[in-house]
py3Dmol code that shows the C-alpha trace and the ligand (Angstrom):
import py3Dmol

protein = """\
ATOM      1  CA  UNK A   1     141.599  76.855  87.626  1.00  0.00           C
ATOM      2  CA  UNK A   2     139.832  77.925  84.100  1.00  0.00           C
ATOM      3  CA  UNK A   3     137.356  80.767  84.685  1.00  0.00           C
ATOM      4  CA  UNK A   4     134.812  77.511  83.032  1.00  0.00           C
ATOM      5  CA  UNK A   5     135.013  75.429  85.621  1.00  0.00           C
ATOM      6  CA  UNK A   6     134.015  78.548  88.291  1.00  0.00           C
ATOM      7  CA  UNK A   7     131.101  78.543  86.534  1.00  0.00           C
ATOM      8  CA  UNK A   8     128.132  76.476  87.986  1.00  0.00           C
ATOM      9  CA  UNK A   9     126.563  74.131  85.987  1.00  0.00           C
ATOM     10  CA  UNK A  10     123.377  75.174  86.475  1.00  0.00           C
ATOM     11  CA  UNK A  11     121.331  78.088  88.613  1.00  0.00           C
ATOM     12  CA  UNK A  12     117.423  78.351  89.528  1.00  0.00           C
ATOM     13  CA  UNK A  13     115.693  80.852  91.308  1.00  0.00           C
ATOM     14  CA  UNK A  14     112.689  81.968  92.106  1.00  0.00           C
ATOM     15  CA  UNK A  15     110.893  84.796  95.350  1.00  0.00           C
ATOM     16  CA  UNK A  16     109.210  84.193  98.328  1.00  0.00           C
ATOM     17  CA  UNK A  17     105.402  85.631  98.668  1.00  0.00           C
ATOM     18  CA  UNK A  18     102.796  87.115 100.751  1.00  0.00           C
ATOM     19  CA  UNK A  19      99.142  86.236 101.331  1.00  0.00           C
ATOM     20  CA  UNK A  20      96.759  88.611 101.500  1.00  0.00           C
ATOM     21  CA  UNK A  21      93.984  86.528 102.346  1.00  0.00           C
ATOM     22  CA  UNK A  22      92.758  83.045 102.171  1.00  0.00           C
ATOM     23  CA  UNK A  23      95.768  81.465 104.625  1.00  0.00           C
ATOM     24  CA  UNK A  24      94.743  77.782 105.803  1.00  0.00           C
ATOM     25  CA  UNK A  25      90.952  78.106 104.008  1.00  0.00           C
ATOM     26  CA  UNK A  26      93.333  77.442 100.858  1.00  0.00           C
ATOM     27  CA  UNK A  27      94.172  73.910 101.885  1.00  0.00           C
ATOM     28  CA  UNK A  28      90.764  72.932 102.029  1.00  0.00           C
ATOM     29  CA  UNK A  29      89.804  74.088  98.448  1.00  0.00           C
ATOM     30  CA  UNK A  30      89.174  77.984  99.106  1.00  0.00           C
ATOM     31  CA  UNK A  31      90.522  80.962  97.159  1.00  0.00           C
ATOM     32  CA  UNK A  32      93.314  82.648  97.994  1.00  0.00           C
ATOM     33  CA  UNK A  33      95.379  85.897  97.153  1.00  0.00           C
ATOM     34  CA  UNK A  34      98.991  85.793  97.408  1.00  0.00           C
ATOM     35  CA  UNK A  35     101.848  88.025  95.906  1.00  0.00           C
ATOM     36  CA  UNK A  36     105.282  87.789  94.985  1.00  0.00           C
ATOM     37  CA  UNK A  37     107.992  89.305  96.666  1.00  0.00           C
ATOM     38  CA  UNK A  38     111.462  91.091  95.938  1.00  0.00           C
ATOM     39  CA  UNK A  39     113.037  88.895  98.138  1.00  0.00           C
ATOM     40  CA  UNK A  40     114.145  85.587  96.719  1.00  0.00           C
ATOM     41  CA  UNK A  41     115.919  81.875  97.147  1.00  0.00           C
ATOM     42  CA  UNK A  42     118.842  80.443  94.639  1.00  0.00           C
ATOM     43  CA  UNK A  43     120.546  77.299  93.978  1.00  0.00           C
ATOM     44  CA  UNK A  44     123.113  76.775  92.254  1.00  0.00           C
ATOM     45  CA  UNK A  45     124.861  73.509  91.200  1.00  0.00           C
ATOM     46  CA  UNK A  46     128.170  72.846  90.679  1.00  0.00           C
ATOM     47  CA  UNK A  47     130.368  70.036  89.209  1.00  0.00           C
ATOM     48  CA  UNK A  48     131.526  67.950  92.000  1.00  0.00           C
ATOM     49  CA  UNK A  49     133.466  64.514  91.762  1.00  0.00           C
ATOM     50  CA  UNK A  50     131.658  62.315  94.885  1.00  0.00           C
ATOM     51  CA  UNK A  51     128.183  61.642  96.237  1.00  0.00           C
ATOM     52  CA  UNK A  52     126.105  64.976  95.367  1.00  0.00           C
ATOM     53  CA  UNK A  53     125.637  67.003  98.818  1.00  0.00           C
ATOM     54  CA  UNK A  54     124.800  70.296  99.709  1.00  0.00           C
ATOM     55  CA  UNK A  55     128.074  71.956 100.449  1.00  0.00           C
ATOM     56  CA  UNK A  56     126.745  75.245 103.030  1.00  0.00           C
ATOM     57  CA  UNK A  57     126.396  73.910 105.824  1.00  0.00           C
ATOM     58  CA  UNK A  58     123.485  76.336 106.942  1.00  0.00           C
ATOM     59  CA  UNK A  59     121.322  74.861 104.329  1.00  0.00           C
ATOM     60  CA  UNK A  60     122.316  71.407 105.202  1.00  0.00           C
ATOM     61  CA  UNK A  61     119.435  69.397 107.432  1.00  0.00           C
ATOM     62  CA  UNK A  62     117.379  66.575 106.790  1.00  0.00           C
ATOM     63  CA  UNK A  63     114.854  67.934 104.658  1.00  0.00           C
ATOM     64  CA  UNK A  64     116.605  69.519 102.303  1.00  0.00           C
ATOM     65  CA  UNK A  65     118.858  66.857 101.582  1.00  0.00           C
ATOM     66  CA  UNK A  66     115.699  64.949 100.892  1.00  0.00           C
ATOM     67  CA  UNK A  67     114.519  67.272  98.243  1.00  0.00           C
ATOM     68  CA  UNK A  68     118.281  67.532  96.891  1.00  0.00           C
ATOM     69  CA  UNK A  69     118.069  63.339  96.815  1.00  0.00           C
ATOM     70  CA  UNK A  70     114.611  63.872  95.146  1.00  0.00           C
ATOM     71  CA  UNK A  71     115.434  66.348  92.373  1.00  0.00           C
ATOM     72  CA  UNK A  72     119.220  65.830  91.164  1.00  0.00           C
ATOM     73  CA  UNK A  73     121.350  62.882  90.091  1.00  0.00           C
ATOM     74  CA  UNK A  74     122.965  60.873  93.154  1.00  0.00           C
ATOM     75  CA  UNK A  75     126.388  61.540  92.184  1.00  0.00           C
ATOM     76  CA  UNK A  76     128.836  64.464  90.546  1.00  0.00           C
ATOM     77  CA  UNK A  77     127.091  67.286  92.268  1.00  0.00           C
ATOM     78  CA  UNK A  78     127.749  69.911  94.843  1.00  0.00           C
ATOM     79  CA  UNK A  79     124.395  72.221  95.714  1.00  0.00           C
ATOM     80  CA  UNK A  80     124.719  76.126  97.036  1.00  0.00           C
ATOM     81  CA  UNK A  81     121.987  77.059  98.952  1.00  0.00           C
ATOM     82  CA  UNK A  82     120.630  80.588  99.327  1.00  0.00           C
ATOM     83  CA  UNK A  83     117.881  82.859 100.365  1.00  0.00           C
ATOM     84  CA  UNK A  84     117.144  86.179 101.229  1.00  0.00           C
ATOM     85  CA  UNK A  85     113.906  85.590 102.725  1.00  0.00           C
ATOM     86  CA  UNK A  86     114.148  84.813 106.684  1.00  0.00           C
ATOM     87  CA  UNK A  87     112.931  80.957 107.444  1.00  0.00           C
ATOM     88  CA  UNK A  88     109.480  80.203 109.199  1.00  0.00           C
ATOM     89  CA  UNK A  89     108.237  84.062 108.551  1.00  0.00           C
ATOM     90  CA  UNK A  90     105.210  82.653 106.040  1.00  0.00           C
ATOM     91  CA  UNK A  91     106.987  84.241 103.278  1.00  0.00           C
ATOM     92  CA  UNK A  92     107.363  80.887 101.215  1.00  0.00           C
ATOM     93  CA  UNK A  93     111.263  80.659 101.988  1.00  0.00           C
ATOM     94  CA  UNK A  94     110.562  76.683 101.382  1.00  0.00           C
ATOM     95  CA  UNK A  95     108.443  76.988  98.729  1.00  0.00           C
ATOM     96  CA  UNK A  96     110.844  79.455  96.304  1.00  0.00           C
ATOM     97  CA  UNK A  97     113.883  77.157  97.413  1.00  0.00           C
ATOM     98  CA  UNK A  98     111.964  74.239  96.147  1.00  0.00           C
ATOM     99  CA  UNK A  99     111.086  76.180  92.744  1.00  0.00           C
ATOM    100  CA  UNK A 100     114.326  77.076  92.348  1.00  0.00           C
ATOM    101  CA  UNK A 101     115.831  73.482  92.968  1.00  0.00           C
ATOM    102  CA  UNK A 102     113.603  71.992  90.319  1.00  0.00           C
ATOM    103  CA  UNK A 103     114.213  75.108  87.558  1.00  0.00           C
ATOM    104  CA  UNK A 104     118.562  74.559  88.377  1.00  0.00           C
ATOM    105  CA  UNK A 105     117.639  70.575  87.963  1.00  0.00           C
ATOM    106  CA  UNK A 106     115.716  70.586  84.665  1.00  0.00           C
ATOM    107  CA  UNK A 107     118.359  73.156  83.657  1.00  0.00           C
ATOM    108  CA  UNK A 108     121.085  70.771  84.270  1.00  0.00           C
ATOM    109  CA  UNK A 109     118.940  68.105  82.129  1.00  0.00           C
ATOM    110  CA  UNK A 110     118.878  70.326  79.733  1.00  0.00           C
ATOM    111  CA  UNK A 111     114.768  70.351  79.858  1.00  0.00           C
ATOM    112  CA  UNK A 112     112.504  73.522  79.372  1.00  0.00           C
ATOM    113  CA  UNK A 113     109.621  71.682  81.338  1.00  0.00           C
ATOM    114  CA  UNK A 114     105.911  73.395  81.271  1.00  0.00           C
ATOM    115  CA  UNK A 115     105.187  75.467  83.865  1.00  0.00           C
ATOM    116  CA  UNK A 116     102.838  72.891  85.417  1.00  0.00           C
ATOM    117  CA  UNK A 117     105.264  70.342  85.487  1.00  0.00           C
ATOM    118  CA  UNK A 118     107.847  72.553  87.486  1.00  0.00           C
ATOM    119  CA  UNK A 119     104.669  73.473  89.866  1.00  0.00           C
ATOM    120  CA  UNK A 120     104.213  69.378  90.347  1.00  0.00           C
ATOM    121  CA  UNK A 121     107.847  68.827  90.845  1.00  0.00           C
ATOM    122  CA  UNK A 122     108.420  71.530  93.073  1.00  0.00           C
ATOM    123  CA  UNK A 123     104.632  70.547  95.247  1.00  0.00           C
ATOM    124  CA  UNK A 124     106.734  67.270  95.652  1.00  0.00           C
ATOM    125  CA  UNK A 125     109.886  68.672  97.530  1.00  0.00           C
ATOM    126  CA  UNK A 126     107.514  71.356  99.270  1.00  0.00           C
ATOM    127  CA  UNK A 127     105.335  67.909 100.922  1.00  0.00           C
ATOM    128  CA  UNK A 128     108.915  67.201 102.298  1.00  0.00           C
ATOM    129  CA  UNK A 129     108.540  70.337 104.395  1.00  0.00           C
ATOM    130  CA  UNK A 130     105.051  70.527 104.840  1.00  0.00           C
ATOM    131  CA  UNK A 131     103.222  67.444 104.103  1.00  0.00           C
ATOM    132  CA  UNK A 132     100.095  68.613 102.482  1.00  0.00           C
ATOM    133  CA  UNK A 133     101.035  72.007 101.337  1.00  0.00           C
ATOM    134  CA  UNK A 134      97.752  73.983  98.956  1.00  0.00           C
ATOM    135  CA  UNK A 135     100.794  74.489  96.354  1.00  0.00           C
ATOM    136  CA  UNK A 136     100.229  78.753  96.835  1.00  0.00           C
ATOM    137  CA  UNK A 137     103.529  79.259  97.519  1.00  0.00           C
ATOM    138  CA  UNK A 138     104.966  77.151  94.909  1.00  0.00           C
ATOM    139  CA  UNK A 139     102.430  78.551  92.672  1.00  0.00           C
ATOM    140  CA  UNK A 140     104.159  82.220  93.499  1.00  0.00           C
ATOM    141  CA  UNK A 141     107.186  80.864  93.350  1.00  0.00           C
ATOM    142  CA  UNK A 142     107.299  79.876  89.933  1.00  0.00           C
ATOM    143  CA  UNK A 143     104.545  82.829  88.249  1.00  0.00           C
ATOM    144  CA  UNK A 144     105.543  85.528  90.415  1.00  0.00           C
ATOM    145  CA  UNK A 145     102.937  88.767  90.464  1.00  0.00           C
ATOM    146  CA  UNK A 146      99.586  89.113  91.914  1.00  0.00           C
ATOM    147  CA  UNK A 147      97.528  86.154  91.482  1.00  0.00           C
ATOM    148  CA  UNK A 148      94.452  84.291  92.939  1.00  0.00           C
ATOM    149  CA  UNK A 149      94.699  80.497  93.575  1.00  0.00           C
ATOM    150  CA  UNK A 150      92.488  77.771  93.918  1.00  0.00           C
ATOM    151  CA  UNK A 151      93.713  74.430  94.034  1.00  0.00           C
ATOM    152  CA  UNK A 152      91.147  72.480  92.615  1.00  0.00           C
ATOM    153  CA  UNK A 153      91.058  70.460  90.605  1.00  0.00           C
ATOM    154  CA  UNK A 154      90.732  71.625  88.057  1.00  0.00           C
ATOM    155  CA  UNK A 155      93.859  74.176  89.418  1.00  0.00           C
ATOM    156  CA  UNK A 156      92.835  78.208  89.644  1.00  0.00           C
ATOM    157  CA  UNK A 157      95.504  80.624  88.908  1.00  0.00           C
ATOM    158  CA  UNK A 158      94.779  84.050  87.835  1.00  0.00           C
ATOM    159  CA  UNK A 159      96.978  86.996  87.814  1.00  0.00           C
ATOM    160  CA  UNK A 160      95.407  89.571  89.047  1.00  0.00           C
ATOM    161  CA  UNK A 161      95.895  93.245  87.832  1.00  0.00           C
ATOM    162  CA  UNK A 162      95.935  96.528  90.120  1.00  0.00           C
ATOM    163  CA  UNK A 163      94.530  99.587  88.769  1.00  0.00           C
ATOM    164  CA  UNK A 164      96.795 101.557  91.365  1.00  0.00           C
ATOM    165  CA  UNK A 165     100.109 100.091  93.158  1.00  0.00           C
ATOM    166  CA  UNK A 166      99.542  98.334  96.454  1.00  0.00           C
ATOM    167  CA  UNK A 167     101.654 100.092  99.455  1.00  0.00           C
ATOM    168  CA  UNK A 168     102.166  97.066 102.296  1.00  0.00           C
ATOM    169  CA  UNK A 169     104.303  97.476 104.716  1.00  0.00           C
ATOM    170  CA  UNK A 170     105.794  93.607 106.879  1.00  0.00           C
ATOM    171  CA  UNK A 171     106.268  93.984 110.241  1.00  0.00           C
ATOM    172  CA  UNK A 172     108.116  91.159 111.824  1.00  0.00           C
ATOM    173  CA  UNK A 173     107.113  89.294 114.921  1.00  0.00           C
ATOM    174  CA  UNK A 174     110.664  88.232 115.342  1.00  0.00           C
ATOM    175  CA  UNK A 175     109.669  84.531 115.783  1.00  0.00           C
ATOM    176  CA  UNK A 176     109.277  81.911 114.045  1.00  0.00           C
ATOM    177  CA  UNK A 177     105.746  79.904 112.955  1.00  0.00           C
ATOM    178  CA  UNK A 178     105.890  76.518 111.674  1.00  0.00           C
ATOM    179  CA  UNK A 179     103.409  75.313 108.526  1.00  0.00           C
ATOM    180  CA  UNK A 180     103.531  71.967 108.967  1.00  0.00           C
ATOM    181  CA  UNK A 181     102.228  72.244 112.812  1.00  0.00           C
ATOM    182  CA  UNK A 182      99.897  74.738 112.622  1.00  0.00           C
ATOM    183  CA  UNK A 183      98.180  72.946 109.847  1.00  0.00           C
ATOM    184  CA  UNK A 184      97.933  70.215 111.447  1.00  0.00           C
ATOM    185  CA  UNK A 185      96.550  72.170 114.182  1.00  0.00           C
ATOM    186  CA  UNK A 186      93.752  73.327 111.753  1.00  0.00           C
ATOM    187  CA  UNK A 187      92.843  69.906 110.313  1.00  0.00           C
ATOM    188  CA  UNK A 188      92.827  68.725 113.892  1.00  0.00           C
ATOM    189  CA  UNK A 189      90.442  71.306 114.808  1.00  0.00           C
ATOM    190  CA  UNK A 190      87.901  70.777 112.123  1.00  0.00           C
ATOM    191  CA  UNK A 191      85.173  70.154 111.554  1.00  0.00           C
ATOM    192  CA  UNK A 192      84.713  72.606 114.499  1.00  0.00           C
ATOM    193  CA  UNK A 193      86.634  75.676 112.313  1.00  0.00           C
ATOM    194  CA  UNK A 194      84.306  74.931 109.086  1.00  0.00           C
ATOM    195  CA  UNK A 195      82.231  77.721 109.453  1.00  0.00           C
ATOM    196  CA  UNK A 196      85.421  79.633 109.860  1.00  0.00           C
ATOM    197  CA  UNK A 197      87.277  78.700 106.831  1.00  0.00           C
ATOM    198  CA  UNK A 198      84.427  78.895 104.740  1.00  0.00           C
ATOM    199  CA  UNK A 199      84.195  82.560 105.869  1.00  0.00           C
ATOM    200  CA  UNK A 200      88.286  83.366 105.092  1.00  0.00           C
ATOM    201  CA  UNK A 201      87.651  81.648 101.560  1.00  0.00           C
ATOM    202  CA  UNK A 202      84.888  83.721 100.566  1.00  0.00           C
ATOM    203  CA  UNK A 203      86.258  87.025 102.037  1.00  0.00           C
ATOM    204  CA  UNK A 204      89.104  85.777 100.036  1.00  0.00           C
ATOM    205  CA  UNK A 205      87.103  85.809  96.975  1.00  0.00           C
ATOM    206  CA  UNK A 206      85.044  89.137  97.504  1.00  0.00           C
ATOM    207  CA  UNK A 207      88.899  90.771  98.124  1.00  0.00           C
ATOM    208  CA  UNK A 208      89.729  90.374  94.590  1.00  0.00           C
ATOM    209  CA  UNK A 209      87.149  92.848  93.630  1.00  0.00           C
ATOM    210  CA  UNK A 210      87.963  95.178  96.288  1.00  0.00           C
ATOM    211  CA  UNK A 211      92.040  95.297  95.115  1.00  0.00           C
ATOM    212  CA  UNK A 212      91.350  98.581  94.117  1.00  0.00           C
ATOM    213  CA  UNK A 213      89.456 100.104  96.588  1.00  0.00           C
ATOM    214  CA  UNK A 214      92.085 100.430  99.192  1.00  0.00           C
ATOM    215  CA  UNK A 215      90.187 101.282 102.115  1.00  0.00           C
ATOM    216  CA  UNK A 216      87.647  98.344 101.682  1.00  0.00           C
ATOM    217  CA  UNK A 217      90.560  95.817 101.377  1.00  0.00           C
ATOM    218  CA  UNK A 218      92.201  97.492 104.460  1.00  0.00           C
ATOM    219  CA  UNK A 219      88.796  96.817 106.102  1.00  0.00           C
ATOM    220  CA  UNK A 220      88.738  93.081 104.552  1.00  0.00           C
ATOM    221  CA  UNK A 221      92.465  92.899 105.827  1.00  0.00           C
ATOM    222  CA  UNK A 222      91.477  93.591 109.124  1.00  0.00           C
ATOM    223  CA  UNK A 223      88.261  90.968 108.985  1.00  0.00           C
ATOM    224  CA  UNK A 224      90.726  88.304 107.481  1.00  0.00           C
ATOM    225  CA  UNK A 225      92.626  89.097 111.244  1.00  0.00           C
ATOM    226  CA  UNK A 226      89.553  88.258 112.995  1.00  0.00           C
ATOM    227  CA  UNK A 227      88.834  85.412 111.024  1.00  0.00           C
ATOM    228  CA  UNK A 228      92.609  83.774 111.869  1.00  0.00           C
ATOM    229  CA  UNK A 229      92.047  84.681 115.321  1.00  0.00           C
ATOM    230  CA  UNK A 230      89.189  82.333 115.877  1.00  0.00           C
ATOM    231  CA  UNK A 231      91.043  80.231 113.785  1.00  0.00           C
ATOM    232  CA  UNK A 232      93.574  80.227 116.505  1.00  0.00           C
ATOM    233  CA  UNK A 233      96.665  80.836 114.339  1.00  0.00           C
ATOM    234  CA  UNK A 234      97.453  84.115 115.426  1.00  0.00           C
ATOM    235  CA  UNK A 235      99.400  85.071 118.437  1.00  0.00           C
ATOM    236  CA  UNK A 236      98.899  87.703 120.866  1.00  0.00           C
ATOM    237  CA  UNK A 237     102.116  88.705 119.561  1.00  0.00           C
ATOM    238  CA  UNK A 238     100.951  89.043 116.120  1.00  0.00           C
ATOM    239  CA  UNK A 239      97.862  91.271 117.210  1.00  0.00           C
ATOM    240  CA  UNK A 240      99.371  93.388 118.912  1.00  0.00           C
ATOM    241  CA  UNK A 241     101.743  94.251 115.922  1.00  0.00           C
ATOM    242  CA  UNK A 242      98.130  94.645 113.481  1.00  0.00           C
ATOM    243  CA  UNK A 243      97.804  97.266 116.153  1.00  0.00           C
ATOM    244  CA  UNK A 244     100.697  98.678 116.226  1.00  0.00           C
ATOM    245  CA  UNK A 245     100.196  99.001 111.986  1.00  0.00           C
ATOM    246  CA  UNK A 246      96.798 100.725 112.635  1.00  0.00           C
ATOM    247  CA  UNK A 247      97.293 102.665 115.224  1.00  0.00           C
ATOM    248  CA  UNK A 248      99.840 104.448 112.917  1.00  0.00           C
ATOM    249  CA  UNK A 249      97.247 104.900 110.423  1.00  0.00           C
ATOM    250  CA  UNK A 250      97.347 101.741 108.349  1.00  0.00           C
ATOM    251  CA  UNK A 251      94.211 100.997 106.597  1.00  0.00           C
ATOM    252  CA  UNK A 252      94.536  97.459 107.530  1.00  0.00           C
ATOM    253  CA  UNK A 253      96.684  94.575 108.800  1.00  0.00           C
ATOM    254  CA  UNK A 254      96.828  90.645 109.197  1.00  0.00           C
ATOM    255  CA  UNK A 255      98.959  87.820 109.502  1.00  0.00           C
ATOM    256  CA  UNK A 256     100.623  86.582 106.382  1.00  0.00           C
ATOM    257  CA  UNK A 257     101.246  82.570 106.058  1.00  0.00           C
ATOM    258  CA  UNK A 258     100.600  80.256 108.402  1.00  0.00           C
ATOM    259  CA  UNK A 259     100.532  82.116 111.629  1.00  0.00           C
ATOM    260  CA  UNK A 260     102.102  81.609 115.182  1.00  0.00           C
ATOM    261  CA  UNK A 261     104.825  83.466 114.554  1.00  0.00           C
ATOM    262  CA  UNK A 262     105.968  85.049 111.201  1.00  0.00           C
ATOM    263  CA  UNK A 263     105.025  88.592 109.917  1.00  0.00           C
ATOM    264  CA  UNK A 264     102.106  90.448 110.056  1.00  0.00           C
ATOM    265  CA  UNK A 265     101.271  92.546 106.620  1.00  0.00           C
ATOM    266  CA  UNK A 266      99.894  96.262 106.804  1.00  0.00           C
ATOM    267  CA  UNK A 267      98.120  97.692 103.895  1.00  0.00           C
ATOM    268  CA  UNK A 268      98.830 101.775 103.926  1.00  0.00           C
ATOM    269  CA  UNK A 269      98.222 104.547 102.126  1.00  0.00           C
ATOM    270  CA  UNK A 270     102.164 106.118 100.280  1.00  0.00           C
ATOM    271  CA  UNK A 271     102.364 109.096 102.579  1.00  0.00           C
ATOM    272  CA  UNK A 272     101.382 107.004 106.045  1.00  0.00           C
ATOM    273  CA  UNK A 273     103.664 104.484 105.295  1.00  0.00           C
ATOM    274  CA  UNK A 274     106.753 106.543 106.995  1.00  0.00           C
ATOM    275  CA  UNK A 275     104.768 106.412 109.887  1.00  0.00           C
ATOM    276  CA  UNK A 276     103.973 102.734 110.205  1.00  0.00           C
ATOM    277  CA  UNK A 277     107.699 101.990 110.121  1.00  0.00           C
ATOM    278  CA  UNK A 278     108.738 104.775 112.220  1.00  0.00           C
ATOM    279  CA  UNK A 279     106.292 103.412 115.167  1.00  0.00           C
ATOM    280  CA  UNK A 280     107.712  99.545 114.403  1.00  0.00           C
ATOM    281  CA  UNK A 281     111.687 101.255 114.848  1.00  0.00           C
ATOM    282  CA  UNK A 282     110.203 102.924 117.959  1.00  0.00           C
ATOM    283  CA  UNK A 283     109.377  99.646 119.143  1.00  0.00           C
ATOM    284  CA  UNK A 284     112.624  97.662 117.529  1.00  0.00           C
ATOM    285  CA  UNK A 285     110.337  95.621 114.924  1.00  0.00           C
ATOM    286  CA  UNK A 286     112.243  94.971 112.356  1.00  0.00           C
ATOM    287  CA  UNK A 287     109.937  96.038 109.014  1.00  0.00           C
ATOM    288  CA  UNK A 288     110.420  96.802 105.978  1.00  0.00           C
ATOM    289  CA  UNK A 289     107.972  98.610 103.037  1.00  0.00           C
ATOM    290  CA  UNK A 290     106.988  97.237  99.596  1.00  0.00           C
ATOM    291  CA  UNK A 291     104.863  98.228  96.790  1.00  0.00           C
ATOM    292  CA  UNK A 292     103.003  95.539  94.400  1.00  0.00           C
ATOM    293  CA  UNK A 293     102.893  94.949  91.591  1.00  0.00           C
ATOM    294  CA  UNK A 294     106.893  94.041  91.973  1.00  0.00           C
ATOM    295  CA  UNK A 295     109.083  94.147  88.275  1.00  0.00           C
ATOM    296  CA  UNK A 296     111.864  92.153  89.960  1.00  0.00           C
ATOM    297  CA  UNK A 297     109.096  89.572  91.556  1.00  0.00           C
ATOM    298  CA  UNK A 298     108.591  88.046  88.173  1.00  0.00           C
ATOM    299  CA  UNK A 299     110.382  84.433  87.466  1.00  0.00           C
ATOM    300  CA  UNK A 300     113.449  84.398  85.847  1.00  0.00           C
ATOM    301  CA  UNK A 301     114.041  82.109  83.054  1.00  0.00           C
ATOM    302  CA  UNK A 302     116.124  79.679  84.970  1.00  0.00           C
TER     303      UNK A 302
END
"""
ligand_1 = """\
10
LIG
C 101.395 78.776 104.042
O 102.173 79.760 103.380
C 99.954 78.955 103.723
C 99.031 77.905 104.294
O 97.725 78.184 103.772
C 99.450 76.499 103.964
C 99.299 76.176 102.479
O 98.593 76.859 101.757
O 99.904 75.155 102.074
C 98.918 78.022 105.823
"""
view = py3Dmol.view(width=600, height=400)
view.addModel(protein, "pdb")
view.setStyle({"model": 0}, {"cartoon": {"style": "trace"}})
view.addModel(ligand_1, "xyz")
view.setStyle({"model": 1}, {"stick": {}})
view.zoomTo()
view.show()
């Protein structure tokens, strides 16, 4: 075989995120703060002579085929699937798969679509997972960086700049949460969790002008927990890992996505972040450290 046709015909990418505050409130119209991540998704298309079809089988359920029927020719291609970011952790695995599907699409087309039209495209294949996503994730996805988001309309998207480099450290609960259900959960609950959501959107909106005064946005962190508690998205599980963060000196920690399972993020000072993952081994949760802003967060050109 020519070293041409080992070539895919196309490749899109794009990385997963965190929020930092304003999880569920954001649905409703409220501000929120989310971040790109190192970690990221990729598809790749290849030339394939029979129906198109994702061809790794780990990849290959019901949804995603729907997106793949909704964003690439019926016929002539075969679609590799990957991510490093673990599924149902609220770290927009879905949401950076479904950027990346419609950058490796308009590449194959040939197009150089606006940003905005990649964000509606990709908010279509994200509904497919979550029915009535905010469009954060996908709004991550495809800017990368620190940004605030309101979806509007008119749409809010603002990157955000830090004076000094965020240390966070993601502890994992080891389960997984699922958006679609505990949304529902939320829109099923209200109007009884108003009060609640209106309080996460505008602690969301005071936090972007505490970014860089690290022990007040621990403290916000920490309020955002509360707030998601009565919200009843968190888990006992999740708590006790914001403890776990704190306890170890972190200056504050919350749930990140959606909740009921999925990681918890802890926002430290450099030298105590050792610490905070040294307590999660001694307790085998897996975590990891990262710093924002992230260089290798920002979109690539595919
Ligand atoms: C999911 O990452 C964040 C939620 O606010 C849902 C959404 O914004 O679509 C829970």
């Amino acid at each position: 075989m020519s070293l041409v046709l080992d070539r895919p015909l196309a490749v899109g990418s794009a990385p997963g995120k965190l929020i930092l505050f304003g999880e569920h409130a954001v649905v409703y119209g409220q501000t929120a703060i989310a971040a790109a991540v190192g970690l990221r998704s990729t598809v790749s298309l290849w030339h394939h002579d029979g129906p198109t079809h994702i061809r790794n089988s780990s990849f290959d359920d019901f949804r995603l085929r729907r997106a793949v029927s909704m964003a690439l020719p019926a016929h002539g291609i075969a679609v590799d699937i990957g991510s490093e970011l673990p599924p149902g952790r609220g770290m927009g695995s879905s949401a950076s798969i479904a950027v990346a599907m419609v950058r490796a699409a308009a590449a194959l087309a040939g197009e150089q679509p606006e940003r905005e039209a990649l964000f509606e495209r990709s908010l279509a294949l994200e509904r497919i997972f979550h029915g009535t996503p905010s469009g954060v994730d996908n709004a991550v996805a495809l800017s990368g960086g620190l940004l605030r988001f309101r979806r509007g309309p008119p749409l809010e998207l603002e990157p955000l700049e830090l004076a000094q480099p965020l240390h966070l450290v993601v502890l994992d609960s080891g389960s997984p949460g699922s958006t679609a259900e505990l949304v529902a959960a939320v829109r099923a609950a209200r109007p009884r969790v108003d009060r609640v959501l209106d309080a996460i959107g505008r602690l969301a909106e005071q936090a972007t002008g505490l970014l860089d005064d690290h022990k007040a946005l621990g403290n916000a962190m920490n309020d955002a927990q509360a707030m998601l508690v009565l919200l009843g998205v968190s888990t006992p599980r999740l708590s006790e890992l914001c403890s776990l963060a704190r306890d170890a000196g972190a200056l504050g920690a919350k749930l990140s996505g959606a909740g009921g399972g999925g990681v918890v993020v802890a926002l430290a000072e450099p030298d105590t972040v050792p610490a905070i993952l040294a307590a999660a081994g001694r307790r085998e949760v897996p975590a990891f450290a990262l710093q924002l802003p992230i260089p290798s967060a920002s979109p690539e050109p595919t």
